[in-house]
N, C-alpha and C positions, 0 to 999 in steps of 0.2 A: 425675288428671293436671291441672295448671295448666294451663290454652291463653290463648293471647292474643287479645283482640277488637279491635288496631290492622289497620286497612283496609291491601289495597296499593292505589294510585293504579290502575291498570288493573281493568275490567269485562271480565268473560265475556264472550266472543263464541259466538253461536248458529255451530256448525259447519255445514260444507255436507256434503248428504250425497249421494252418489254410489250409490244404490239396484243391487244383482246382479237380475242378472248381468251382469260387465261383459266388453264381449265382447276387451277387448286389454290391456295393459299400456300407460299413457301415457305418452308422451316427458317427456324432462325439461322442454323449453319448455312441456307442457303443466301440466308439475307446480308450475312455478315462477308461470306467470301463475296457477291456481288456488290458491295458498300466498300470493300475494303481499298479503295483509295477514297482522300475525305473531300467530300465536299464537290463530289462528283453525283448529281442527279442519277438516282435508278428509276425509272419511270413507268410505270403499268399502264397501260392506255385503255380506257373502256372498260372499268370493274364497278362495280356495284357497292352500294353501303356496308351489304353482310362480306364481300371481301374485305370492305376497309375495317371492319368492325371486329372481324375476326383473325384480320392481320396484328393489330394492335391488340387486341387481347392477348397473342401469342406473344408478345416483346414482353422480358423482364423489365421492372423501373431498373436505369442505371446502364441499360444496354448500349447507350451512345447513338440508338437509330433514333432518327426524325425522322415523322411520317405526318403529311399536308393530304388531304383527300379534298377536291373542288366539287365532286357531285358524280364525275365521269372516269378524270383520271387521279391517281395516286402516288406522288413521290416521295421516294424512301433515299434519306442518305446520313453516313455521317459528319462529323462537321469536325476540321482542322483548326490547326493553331491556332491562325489569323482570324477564322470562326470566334473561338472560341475566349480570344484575347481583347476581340472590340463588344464584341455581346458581352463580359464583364465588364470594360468599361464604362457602355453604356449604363448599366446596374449601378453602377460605382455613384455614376455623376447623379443620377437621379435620387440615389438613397441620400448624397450629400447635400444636393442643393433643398430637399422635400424637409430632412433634418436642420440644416440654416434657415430655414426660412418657416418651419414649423405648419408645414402643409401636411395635412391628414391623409394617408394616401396606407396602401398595401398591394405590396410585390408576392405576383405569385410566381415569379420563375418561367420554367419550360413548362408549366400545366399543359395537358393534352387537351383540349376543348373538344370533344367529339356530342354534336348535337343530335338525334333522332328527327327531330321537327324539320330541322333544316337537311338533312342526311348530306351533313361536312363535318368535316373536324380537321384541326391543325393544331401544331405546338407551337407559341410563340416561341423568340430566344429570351423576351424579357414582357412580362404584362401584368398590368398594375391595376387597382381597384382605386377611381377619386371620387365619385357620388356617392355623399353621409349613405343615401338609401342602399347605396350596396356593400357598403362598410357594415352598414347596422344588418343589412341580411345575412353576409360572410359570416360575421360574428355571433351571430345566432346560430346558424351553423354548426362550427366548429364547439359551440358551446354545449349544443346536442350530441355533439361527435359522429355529423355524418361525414361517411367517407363516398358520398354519394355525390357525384360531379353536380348531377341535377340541379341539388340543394344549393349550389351557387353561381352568383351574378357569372354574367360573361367580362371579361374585363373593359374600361372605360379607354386604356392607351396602350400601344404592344408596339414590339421594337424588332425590325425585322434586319438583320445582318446576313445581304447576299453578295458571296463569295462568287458562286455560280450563278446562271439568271433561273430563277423561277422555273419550272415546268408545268407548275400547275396554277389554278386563278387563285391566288392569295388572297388578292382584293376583293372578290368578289366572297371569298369563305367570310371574311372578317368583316363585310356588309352585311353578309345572313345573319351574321353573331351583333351585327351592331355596335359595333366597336369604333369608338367614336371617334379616334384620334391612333396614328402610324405614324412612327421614324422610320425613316429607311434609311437604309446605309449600305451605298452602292458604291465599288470603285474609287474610295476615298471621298464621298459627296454625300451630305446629309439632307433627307427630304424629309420634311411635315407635311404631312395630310388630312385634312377632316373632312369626315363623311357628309355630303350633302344629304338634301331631302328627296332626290332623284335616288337614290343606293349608290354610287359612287363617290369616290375621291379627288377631292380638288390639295392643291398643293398650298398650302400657305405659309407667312414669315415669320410668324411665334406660334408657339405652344397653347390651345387654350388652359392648359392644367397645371403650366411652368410657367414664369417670366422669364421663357427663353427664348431665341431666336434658335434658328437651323444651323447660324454659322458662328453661334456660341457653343453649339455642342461641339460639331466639325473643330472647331478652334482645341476644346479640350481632347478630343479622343484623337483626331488627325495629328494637328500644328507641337503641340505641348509634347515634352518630354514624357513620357509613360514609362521609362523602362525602371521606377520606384513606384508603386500604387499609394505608399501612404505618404512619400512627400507629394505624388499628383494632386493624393487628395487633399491634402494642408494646404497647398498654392490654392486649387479653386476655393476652399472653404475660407482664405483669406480674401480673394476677391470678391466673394460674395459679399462678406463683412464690410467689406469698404465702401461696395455699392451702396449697400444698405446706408452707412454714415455712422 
C-alpha cells in the first residue's frame, strides 16, 4: 500500500493519566477543565462498564468530550482544529464519491456505540451503514422512532482521525462491534483495514465499500488544496466523472 510521509502541523501530546482505582465518576466541570487542552488523552486506567456507563450518561449531546471505553481502560478528550478539519473532510469525500457513484450507504456521524454484551463503547469521528440488511434494520428503526441505540446495526466502516496516539484498544472495541472496515488517519498517512476472521485487522490497498484506494483519499484530504470545501468538492466530483467516462 502507498502511504504518505506529508506531516500534519500538530504534535502528540503526552496524555494524563488517571491511575485505578478511581474512587467516583467526575463531574463534567471536572472533565472539561482536565480536557481543556484539545486533543490531549485523559486517560482512567482500571474502571469498570458502570464507570464508563455512568460517565457517559453524565455528558450533554454537544459537550465536545469523546469518550472510547476498551473493557479496562477509558479515554476522555477533546478534539482540535486539525481533529476536527480532516474528520470533515473525510465525511466530505465519502458523502461525495457514495453520491457520484450512487452507492447506498448512511452516515451516522460521532454516534456513541456503547454495547452491554461486549461491555465497550466508543464514538467514531465518522461511521457509515453499507449492508441493504442494515440499511433496511436502521430504517425500520427510525420509522418506529426508537431513540434506542440497541434498535440499531453497529456500523459496517468508521474513520478514526489521531492527532494523539490512542490510549486505549480502538481496534480491538471495533472487533467486538464488528466493524468491518477502518480509515485511519495518522500523521498525514491514510490506513485501510479489514477485519479478518481471526478478530483483528489486517491493512489493505482499496476500500471493499469504495472504489478507492488509501492513497486516493491521502491524495484528496493531504495533497489537494482544502482551504474552499466546495471548490475541493467540485474538483473531486469532476474527477470522479471523468473516471467514470
Amino acid at each position: 500500500m502507498t502511504i504518505a510521509t506529508t506531516p500534519t502541523t500538530s504534535e502528540a501530546l503526552a496524555p494524563l493519566e488517571i491511575p485505578g482505582p478511581v474512587a467516583r465518576v467526575p463531574s463534567l466541570e471536572e472533565l472539561h477543565r482536565l480536557t481543556e487542552v484539545p486533543d490531549r488523552p485523559v486517560v482512567y486506567r482500571g474502571v469498570t462498564w458502570g464507570f464508563y456507563r455512568q460517565l457517559v450518561d453524565s455528558i450533554p449531546q454537544g459537550s465536545g468530550l469523546h469518550v472510547d471505553y476498551d473493557g479496562r481502560d477509558l479515554q476522555v478528550m477533546t478534539k482540535g482544529l486539525d481533529h476536527e478539519d480532516f474528520r470533515w473532510l473525510f465525511g466530505l469525500f465519502i458523502a461525495v464519491v457514495t453520491e457520484e457513484l450512487a452507492i447506498p450507504y448512511k452516515g451516522l456521524g460521532e454516534t456513541t456505540w456503547a454495547r452491554p454484551t461486549i461491555a465497550r463503547g466508543l464514538e467514531s469521528d465518522q461511521c457509515y451503514l453499507f449492508a441493504p440488511e442494515k440499511l433496511a434494520q436502521f430504517t425500520a428503526a427510525r420509522r418506529r422512532g426508537s431513540r434506542d441505540i440497541a434498535d440499531y446495526p453497529n456500523p459496517d466502516l468508521a474513520v478514526e482521525v489521531d492527532i494523539s496516539r490512542p490510549e486505549v484498544d480502538r481496534a480491538a472495541i471495533y472487533a467486538a462491534l464488528q466493524v468491518v472496515e477502518i480509515w485511519r488517519f495518522h500523521g498525514g498517512q491514510v490506513f485501510m483495514e479489514r477485519l479478518t476472521s481471526q478478530g483483528t485487522y489486517e491493512a489493505v490497498v482499496s476500500s471493499g465499500f469504495l472504489p478507492v484506494q488509501a492513497e486516493d483519499v491521502r491524495r484528496w484530504v493531504v495533497d489537494e488544496d482544502t482551504s474552499d470545501d466546495s471548490t475541493w468538492a467540485r474538483r473531486l466530483r469532476e474527477e470522479i466523472r471523468w473516471r467514470q467516462g
